[in-house]
ZARO-803193 format. One record per residue (C-alpha): residue number from 1; residue in one letter; chain; x, y, z. Coordinates in nm, 4 decimals. Each point is the difference from the previous one (the first is absolute). Layout:
BEGIN
+-----+------+------+----------+----------+----------+
: pos : code : unit :        u :        v :        w :
+-----+------+------+----------+----------+----------+
: NUM :    A :    A :        X :        Y :        Z :
...
+-----+------+------+----------+----------+----------+
***
This chain:
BEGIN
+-----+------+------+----------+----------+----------+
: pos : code : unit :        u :        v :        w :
+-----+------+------+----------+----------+----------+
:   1 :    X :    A :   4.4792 :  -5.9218 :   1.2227 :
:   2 :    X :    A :  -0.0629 :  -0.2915 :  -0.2624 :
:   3 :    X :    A :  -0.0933 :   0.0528 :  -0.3732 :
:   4 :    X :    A :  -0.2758 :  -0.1698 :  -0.1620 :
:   5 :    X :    A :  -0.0173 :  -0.0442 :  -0.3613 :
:   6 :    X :    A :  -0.2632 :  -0.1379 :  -0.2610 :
:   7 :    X :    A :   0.0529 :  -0.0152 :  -0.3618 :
:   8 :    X :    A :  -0.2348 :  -0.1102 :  -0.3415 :
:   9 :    X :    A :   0.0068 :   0.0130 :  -0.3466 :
:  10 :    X :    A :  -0.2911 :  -0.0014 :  -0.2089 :
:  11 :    X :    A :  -0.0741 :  -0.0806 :  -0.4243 :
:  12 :    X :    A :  -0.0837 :   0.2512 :  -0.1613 :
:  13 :    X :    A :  -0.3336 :   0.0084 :  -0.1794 :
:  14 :    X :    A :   0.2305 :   0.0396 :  -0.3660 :
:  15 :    X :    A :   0.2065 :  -0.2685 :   0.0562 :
:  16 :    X :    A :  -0.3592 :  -0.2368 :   0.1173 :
:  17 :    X :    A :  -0.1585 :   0.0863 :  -0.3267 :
:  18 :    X :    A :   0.3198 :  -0.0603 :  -0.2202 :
:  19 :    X :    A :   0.1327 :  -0.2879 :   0.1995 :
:  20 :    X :    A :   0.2841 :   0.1338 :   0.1130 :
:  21 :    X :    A :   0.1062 :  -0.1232 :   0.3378 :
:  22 :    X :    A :   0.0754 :   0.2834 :   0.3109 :
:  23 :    X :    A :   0.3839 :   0.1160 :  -0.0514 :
:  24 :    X :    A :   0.0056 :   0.1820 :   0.3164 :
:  25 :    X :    A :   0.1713 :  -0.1516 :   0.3171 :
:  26 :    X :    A :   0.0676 :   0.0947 :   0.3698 :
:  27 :    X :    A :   0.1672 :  -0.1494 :   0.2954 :
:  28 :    X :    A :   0.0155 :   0.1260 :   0.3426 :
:  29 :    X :    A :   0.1808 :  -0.1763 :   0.3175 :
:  30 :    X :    A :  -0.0282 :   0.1127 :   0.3362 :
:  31 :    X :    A :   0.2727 :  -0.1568 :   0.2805 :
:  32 :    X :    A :  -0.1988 :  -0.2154 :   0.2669 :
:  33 :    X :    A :   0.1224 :   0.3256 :   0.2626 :
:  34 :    X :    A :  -0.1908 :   0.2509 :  -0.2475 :
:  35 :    X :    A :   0.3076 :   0.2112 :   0.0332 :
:  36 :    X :    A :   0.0878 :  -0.0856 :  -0.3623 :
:  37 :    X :    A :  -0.1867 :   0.0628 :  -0.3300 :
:  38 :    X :    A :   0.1003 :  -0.0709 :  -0.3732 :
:  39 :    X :    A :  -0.2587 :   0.0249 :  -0.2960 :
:  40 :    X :    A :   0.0133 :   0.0390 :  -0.3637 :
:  41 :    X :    A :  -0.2737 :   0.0804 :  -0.2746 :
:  42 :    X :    A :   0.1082 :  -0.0292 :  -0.4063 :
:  43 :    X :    A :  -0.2049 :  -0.0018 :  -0.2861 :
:  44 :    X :    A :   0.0754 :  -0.1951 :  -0.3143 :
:  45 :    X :    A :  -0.0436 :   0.1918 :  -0.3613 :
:  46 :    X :    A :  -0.3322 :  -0.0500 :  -0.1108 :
:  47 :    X :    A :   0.1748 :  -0.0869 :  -0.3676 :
:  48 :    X :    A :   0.2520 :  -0.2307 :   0.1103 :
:  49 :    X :    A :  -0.0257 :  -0.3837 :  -0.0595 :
:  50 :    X :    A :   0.1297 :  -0.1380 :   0.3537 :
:  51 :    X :    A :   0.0095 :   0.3602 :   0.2114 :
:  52 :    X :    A :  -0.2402 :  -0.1721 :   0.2375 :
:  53 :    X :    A :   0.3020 :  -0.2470 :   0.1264 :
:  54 :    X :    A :   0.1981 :   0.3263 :  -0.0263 :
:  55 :    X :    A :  -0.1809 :   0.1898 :   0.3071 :
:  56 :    X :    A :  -0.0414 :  -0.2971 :   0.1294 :
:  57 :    X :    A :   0.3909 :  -0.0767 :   0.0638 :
:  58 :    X :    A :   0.0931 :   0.3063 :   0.0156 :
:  59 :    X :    A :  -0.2423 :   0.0935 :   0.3058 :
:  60 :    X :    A :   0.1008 :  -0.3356 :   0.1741 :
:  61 :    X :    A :   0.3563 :   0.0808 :  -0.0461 :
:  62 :    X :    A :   0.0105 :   0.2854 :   0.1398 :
:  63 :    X :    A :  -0.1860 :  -0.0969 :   0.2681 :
:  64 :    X :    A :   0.2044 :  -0.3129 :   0.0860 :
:  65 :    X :    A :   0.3423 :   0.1664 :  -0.0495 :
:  66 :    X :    A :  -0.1110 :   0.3036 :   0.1917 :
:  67 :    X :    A :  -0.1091 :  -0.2651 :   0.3140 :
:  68 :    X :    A :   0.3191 :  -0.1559 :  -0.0179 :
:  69 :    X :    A :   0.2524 :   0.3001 :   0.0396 :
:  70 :    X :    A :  -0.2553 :   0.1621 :   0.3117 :
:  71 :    X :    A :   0.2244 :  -0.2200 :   0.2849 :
:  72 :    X :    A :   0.3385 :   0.1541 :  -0.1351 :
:  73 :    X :    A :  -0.1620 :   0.3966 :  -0.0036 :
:  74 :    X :    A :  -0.1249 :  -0.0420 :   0.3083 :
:  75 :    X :    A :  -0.1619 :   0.3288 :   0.1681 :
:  76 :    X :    A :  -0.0446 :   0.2206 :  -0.3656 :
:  77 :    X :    A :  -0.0307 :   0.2854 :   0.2061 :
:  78 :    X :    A :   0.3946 :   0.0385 :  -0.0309 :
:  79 :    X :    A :   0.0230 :  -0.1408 :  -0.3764 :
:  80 :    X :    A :   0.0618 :   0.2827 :  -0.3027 :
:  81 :    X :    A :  -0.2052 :   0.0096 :  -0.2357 :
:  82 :    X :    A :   0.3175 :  -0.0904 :  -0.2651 :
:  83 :    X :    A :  -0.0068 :  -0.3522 :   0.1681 :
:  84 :    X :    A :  -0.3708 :  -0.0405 :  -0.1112 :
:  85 :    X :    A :   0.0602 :   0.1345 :  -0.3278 :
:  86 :    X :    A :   0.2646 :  -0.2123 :  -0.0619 :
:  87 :    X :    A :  -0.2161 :  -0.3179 :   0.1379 :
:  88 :    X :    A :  -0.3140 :   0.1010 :  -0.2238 :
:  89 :    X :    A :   0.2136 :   0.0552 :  -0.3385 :
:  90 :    X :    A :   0.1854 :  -0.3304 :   0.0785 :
:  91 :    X :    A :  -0.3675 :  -0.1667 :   0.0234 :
:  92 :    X :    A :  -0.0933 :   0.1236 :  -0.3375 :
:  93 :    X :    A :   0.3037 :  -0.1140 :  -0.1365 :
:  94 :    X :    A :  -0.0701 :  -0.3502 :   0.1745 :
:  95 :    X :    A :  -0.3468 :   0.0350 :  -0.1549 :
:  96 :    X :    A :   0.1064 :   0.0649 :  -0.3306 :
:  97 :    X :    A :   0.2499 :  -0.2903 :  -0.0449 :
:  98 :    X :    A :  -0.2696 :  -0.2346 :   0.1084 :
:  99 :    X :    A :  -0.2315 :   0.0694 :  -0.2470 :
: 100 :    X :    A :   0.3050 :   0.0614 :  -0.2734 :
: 101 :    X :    A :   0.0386 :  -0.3658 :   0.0760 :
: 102 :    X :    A :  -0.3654 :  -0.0860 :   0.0096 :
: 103 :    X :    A :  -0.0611 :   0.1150 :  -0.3380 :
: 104 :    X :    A :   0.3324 :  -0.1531 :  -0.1478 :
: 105 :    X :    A :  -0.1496 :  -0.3425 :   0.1460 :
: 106 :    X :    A :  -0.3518 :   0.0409 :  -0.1503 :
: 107 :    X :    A :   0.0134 :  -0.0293 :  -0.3720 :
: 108 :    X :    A :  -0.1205 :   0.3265 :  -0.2108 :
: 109 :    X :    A :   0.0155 :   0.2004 :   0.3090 :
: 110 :    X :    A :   0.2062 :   0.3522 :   0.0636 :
: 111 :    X :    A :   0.0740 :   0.1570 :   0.2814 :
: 112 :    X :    A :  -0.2347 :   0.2848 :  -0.0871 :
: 113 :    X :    A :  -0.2738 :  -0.2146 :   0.0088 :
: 114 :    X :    A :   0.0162 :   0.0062 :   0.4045 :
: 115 :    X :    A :  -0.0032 :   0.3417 :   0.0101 :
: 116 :    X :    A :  -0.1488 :   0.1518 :   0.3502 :
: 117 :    X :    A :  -0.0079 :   0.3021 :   0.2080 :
: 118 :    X :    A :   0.0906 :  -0.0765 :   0.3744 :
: 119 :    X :    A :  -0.0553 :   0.2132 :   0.3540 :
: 120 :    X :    A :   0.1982 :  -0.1450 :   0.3164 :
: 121 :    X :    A :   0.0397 :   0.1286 :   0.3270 :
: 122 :    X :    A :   0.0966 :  -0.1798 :   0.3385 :
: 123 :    X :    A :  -0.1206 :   0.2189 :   0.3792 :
: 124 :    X :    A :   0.1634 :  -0.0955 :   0.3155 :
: 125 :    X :    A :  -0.1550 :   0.1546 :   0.2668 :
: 126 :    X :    A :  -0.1044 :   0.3565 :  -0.1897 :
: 127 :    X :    A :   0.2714 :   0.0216 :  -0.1961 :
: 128 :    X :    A :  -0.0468 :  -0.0411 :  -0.3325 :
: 129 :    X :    A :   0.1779 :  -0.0946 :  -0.3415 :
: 130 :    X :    A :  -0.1196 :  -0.0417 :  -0.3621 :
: 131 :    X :    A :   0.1116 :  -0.0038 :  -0.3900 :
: 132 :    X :    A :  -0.2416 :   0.0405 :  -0.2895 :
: 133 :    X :    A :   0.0349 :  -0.0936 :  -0.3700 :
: 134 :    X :    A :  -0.3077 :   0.0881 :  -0.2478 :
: 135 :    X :    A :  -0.3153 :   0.1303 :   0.1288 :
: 136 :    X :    A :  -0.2498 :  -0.0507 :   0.2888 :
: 137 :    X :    A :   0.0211 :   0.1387 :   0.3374 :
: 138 :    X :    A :   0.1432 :  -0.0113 :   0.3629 :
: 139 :    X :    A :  -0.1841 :   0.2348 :   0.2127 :
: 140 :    X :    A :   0.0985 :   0.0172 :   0.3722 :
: 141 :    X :    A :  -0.1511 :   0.1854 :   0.3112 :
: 142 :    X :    A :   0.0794 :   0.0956 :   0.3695 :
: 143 :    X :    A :  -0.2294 :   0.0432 :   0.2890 :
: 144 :    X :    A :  -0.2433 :  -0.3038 :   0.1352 :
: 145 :    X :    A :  -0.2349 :   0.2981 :   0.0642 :
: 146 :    X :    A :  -0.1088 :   0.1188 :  -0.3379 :
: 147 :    X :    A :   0.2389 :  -0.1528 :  -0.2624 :
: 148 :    X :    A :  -0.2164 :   0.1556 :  -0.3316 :
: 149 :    X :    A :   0.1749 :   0.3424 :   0.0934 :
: 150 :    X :    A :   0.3142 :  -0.1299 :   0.0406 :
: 151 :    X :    A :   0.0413 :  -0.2424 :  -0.3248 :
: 152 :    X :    A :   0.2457 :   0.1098 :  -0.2635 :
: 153 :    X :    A :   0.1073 :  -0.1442 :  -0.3150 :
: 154 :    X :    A :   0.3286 :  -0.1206 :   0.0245 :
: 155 :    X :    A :   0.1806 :  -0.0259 :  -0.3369 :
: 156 :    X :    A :  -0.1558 :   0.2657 :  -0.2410 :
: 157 :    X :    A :  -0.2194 :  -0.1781 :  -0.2789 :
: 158 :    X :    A :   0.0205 :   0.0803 :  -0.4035 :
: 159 :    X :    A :  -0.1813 :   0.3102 :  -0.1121 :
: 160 :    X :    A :  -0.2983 :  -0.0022 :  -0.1918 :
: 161 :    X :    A :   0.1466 :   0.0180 :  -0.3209 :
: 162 :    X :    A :   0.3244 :  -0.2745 :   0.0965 :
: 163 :    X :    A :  -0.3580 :  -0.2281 :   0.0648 :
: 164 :    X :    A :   0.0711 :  -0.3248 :  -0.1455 :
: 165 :    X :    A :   0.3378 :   0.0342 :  -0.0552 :
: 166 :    X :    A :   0.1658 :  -0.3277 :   0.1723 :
: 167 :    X :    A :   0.3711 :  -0.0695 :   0.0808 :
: 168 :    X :    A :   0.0012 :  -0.4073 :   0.0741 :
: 169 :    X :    A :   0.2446 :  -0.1420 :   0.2704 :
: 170 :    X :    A :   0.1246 :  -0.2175 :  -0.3023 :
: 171 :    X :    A :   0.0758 :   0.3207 :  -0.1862 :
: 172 :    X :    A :   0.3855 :   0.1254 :  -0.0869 :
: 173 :    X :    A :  -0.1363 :   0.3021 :   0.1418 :
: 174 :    X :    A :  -0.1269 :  -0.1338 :   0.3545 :
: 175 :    X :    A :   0.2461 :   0.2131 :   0.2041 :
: 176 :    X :    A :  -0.0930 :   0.3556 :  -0.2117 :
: 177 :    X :    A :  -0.4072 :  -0.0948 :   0.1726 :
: 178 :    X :    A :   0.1515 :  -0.1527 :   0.3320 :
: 179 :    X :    A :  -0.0997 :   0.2048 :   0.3460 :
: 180 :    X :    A :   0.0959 :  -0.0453 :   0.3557 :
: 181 :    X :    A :  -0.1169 :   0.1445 :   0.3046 :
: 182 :    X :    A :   0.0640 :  -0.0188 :   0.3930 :
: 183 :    X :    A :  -0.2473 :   0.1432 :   0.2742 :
: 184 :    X :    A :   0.1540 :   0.0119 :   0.3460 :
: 185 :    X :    A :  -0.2946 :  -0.0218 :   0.2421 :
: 186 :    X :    A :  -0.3624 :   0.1130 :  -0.0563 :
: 187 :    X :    A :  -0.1533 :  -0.2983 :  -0.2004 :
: 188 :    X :    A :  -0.2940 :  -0.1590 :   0.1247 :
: 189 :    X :    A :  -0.1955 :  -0.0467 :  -0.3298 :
: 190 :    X :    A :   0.1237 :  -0.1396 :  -0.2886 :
: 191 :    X :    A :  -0.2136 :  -0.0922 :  -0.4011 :
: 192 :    X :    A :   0.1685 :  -0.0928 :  -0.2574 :
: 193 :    X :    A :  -0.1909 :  -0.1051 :  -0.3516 :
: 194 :    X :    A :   0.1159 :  -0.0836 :  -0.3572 :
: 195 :    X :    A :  -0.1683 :   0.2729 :  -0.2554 :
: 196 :    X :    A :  -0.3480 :  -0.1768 :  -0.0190 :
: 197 :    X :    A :  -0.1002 :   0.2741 :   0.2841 :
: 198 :    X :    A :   0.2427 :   0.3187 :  -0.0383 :
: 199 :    X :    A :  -0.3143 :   0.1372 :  -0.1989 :
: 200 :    X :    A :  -0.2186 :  -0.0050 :   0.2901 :
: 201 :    X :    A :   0.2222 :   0.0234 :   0.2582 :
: 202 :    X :    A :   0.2891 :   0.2885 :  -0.0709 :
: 203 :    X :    A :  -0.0148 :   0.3185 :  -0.1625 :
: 204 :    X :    A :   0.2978 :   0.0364 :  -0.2543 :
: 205 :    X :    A :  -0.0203 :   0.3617 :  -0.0487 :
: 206 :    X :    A :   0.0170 :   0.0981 :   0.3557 :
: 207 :    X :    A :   0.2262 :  -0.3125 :   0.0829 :
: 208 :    X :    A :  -0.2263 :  -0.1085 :   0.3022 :
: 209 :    X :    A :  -0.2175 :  -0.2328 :   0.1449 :
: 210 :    X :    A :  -0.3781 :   0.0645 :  -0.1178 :
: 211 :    X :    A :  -0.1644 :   0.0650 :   0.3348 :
: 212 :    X :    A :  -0.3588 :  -0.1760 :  -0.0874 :
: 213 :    X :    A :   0.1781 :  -0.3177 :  -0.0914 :
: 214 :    X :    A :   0.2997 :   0.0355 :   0.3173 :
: 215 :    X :    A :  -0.2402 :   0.1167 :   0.2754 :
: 216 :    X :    A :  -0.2404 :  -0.2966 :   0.0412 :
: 217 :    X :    A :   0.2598 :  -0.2602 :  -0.1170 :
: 218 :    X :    A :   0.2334 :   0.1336 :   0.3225 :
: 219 :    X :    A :  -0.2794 :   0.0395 :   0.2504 :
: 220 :    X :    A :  -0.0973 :  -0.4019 :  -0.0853 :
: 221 :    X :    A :   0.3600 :  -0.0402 :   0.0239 :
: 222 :    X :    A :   0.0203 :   0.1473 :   0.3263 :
: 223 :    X :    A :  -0.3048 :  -0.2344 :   0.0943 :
: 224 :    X :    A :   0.1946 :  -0.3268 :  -0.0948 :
: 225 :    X :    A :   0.1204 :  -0.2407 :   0.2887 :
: 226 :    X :    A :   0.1767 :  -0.2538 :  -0.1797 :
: 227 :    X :    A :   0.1716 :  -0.0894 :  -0.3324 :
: 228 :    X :    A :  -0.3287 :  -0.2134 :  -0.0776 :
: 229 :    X :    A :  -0.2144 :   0.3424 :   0.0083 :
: 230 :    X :    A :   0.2537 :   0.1800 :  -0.1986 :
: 231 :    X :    A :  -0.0022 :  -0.3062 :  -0.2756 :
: 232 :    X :    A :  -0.3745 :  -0.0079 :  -0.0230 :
: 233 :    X :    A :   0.0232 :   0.4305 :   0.0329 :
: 234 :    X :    A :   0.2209 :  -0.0596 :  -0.3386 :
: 235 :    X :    A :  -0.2537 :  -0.2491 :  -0.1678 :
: 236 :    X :    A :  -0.2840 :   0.2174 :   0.0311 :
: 237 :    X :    A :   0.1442 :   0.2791 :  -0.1239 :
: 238 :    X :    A :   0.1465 :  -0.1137 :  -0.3315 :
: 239 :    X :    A :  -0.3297 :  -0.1745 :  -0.0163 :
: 240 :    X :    A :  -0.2328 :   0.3049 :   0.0081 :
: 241 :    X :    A :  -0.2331 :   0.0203 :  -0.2878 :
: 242 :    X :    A :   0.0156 :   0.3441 :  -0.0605 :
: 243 :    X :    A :   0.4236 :  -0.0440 :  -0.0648 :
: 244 :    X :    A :  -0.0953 :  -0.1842 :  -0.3481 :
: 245 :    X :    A :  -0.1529 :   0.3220 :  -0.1686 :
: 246 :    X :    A :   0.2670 :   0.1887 :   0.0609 :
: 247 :    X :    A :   0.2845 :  -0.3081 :  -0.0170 :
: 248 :    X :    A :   0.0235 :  -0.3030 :  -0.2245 :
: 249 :    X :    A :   0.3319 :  -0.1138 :   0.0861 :
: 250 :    X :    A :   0.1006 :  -0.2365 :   0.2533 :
: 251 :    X :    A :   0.0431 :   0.1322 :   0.3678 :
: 252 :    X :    A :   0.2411 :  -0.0726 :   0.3168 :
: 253 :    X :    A :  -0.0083 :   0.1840 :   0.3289 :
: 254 :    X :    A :   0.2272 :  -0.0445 :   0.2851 :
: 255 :    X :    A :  -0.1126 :   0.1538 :   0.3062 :
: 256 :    X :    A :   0.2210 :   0.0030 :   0.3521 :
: 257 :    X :    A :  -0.0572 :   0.1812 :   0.3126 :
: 258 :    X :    A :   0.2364 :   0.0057 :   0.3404 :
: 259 :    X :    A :  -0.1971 :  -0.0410 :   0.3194 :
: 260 :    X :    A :   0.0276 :   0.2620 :   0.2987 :
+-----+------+------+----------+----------+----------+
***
């Protein structure tokens, strides 16, 4: 039972108007079997010089260093979840050093000035494993039937009045933000996003998937037959018109499903 996977990041209608460029990023990789799935969303700090090469590496790195240890885990079924915490903490330190040295090599810069939030996670078959620093959202589901009543948010986003308030993967206190998680069996369904659509799309005070936003996104989800639908599913709906009076900043949506 293959994955599929489709992922796009949109500017946000703030950053067109002041000239900022889009500082979110996202990767996703699927293995040619579709047993194997690793993806990554991470949005730069809208007030940070160069945090748009920030998410950029750190979202690539993750992904490529993630692909690269999948042959030695083998089947994750019988992996701990310590082994993935220990592989997603020695990412971020990976990540930070390279854009330590990336701002030591570019004249005026500081580290800061990368600063990012970042959301992995790699599935082999429907197992599943992720790490989140900052804000956005991974929300996963179970059951090719009717996935909107089976979609869950998986790591718990900020309340209402924490809104705003960012830890950076460049920041001393990364590892006080960082979260891990590991799903054994169940996931067919899996949207991750950088902030630009937590508004819409989760409810903070009852820590859950808002069903109006979930419940058409997973049926058209369930509808998609290859990672091309999924990419153009993604497009269209970062693109919608009705997003901008409610969101101004930019937007990146990661969307995977696991065939039956």
């Amino acid at each position: 039972m293959p994955w599929l996977a489709g992922q796009a990041s949109l500017r946000g209608t703030s950053h067109i108007r002041s000239g900022a460029p889009c500082q979110d990023s996202g990767r996703v990789w699927v293995s040619p079997d579709g047993r194997a799935m690793v993806g990554a969303v991470a949005d730069g700090g809208g007030s940070l010089d160069r945090s748009d090469l920030g998410s950029a590496v750190a979202a690539s790195l993750l992904v490529s260093a993630t692909v690269v240890r999948l042959p030695g885990w083998g089947c994750l079924k019988n992996l701990s979840e310590n082994v993935f915490e220990e592989h997603w903490r020695t990412v971020v330190r990976d990540i930070r050093a390279v854009l330590a040295l990336e701002a030591a090599l570019t004249q005026g810069a500081a580290t800061r000035d990368y600063g990012t939030t970042l959301i992995g996670f790699v599935a082999y078959d429907d197992v599943f494993a992720a790490m989140q620093i900052g804000d956005g959202f991974v929300v996963i589901g179970s059951g090719a039937d009717d996935l909107s009543t089976r979609c869950r948010l998986l790591f718990d986003a900020r309340p209402v009045e924490q809104a705003g308030e960012v830890v950076w993967l460049t920041s001393s206190l990364w590892q006080e933000d960082f979260r891990c998680a590991l799903v054994r069996g169940g996931v067919d369904f899996v949207a991750a996003s950088t902030d630009g659509l937590e508004k819409v799309a989760i409810s903070r005070r009852e820590q859950e998937p808002f069903p109006g936003f979930f419940a058409p996104l997973a049926q058209r989800v369930s509808e998609a037959g290859s990672s091309a639908d999924l990419l153009a599913l993604a497009k269209s709906v970062i693109s919608m018109k009705s997003l901008d009076n409610k969101v101004d900043d930019d937007k990146t949506l990661l969307l995977a499903r696991r065939l039956s």
